[in-house]
C-alpha positions as CSV (number, residue, x, y, z in Angstrom):
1,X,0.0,0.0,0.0
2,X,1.0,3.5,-0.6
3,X,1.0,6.0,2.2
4,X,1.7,9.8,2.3
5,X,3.1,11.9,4.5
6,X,5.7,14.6,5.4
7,X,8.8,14.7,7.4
8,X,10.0,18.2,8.1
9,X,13.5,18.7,9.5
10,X,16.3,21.6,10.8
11,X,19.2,21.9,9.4
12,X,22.9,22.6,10.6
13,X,24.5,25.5,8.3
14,X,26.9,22.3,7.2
15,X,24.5,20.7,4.5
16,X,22.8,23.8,3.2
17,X,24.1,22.2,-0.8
18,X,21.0,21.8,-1.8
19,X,22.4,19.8,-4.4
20,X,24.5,17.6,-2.1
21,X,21.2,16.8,-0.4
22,X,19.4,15.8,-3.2
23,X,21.6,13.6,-4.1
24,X,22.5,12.2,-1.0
25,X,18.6,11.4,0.3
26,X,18.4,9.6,-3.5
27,X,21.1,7.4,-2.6
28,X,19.5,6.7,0.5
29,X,16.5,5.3,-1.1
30,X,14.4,8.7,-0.7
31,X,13.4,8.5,-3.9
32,X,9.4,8.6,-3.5
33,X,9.8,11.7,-1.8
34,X,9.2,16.0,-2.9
35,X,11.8,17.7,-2.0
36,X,11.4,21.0,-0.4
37,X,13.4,23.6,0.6
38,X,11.8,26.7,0.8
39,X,12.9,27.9,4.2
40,X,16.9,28.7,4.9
41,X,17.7,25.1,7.5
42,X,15.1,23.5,6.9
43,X,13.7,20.6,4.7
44,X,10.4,18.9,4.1
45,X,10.3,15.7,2.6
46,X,7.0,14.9,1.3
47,X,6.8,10.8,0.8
48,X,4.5,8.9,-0.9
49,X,6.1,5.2,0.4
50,X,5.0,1.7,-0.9
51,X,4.9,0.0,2.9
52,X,2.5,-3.3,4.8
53,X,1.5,-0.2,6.8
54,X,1.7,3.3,8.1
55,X,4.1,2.6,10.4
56,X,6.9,0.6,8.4
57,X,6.5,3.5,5.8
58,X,7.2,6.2,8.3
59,X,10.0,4.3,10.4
60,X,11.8,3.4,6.7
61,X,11.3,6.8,5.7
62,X,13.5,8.4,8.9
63,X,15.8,6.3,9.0
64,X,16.7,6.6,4.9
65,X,16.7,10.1,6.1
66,X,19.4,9.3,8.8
67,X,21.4,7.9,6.5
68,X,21.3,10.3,4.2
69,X,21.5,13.7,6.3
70,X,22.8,12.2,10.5
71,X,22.6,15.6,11.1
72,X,19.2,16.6,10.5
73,X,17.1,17.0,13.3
74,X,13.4,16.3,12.9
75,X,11.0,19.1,13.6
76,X,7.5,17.3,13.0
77,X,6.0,14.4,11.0
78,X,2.9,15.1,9.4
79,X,-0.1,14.4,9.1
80,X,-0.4,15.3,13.1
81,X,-1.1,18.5,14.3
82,X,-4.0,20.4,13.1
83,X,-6.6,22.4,13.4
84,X,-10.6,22.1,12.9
85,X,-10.5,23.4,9.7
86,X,-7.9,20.7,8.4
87,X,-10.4,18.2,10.2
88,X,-13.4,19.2,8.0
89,X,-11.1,18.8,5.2
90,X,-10.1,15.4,5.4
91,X,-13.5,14.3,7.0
92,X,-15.4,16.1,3.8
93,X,-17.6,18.4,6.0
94,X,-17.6,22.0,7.0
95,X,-15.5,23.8,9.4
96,X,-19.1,24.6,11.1
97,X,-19.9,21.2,11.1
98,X,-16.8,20.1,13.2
99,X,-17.1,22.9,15.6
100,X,-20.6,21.8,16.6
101,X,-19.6,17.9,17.1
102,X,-17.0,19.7,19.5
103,X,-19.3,21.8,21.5
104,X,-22.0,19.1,21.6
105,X,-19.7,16.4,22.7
106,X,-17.2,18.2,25.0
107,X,-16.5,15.2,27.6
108,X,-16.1,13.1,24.4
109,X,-14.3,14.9,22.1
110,X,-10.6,15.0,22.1
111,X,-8.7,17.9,24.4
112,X,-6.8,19.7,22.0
113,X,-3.0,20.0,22.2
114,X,-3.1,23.3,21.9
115,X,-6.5,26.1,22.9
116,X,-6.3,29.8,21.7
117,X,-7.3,31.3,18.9
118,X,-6.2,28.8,16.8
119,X,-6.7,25.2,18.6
120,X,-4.5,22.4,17.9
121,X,-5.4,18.5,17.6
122,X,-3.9,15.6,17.2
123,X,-5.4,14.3,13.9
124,X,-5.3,10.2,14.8
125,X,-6.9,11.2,17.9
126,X,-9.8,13.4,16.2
127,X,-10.1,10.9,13.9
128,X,-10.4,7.5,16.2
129,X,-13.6,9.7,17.9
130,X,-14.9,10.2,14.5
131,X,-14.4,6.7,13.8
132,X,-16.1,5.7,17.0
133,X,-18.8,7.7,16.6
134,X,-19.7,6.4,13.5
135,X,-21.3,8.1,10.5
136,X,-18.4,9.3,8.7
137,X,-16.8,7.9,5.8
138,X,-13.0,7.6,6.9
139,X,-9.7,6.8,4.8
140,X,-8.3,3.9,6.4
141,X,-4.5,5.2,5.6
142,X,-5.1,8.7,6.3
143,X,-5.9,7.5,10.3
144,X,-3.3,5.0,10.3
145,X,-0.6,7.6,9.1
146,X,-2.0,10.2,11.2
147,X,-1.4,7.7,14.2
148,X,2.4,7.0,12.9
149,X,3.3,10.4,12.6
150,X,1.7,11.2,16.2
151,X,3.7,8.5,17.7
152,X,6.9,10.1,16.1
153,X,6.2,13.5,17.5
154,X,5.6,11.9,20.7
155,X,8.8,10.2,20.5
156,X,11.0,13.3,19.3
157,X,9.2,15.3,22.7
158,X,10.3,12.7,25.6
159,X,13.1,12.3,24.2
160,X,13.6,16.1,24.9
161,X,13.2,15.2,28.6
162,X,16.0,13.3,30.6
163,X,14.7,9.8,31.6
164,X,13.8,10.5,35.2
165,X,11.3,13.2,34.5
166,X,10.0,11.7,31.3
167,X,9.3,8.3,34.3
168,X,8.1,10.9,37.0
169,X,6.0,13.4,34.7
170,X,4.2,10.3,32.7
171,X,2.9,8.7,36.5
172,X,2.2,12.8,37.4
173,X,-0.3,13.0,33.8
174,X,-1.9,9.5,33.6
């Protein structure tokens, strides 16, 4: 199966040749992916990966990307984060629409990552309530890439954390 998604990453001011890149990510079997580089040290890598599942595709995916670039740190994996519009989208109803399935259903409805004036989601996890709930016609790839990339941006955070607060905080948040 094929499976889509995006791996966005920082560069260090070493392996800015954009040419080098290129050529170094098709060596490491990164063929399948759009290549951008619109914003000075960074990179986006937009894959479209033949995989058994989400998961393999997205794990294969970083670590060609390792190979090719082992300095490149990974800023997000996509699609994860987003908003209620984006939601809507995806789900093929309106931005309205969404918004009243989260006021009607606020016990049930997935906390956002992020509240303000622009609220954040976790797509996998807006999507599994969707799914759930029933009614709603639902790309089986989309969910199960939206739950790869969500575990990856989980991953990248604790990691962020030395080991005895990552232990403490998980117990302090359950």
């Amino acid at each position: 199966m094929e499976y889509t998604f995006t791996l966005k990453y920082q560069l260090v001011d070493d392996d800015r040749d954009v040419d080098a890149l290129v050529e170094s990510l098709g060596e490491a079997g990164c063929d399948d992916a759009l290549i951008g580089i619109g914003q000075p040290g960074r990179l986006a890598l937009e894959f479209i990966r033949e995989a058994d599942n989400a998961d393999a595709a997205v794990r294969s995916a970083l670590a060609d990307v390792k190979r090719a670039i082992p300095s490149a740190r990974l800023v997000e994996a996509t699609p994860d984060f987003v908003g209620l519009t984006d939601v809507a989208e995806i789900v093929g109803v309106s931005r309205q629409n969404m918004r009243k399935l989260m006021l009607a259903h606020p016990g049930s409805f997935p906390a956002a990552v992020h509240e303000g004036s622009a609220s954040i989601w976790h797509l996998a996890e807006v999507l599994t309530w969707l799914e759930e709930k029933g009614g709603y016609a639902l790309e089986r790839k989309m969910l199960e890439t939206a739950r790869a990339a969500l575990e990856v941006n989980l991953a990248k955070e604790v990691r962020r954390l030395p080991m005895a607060a990552a232990k403490e905080l998980q117990l302090l948040v359950a």
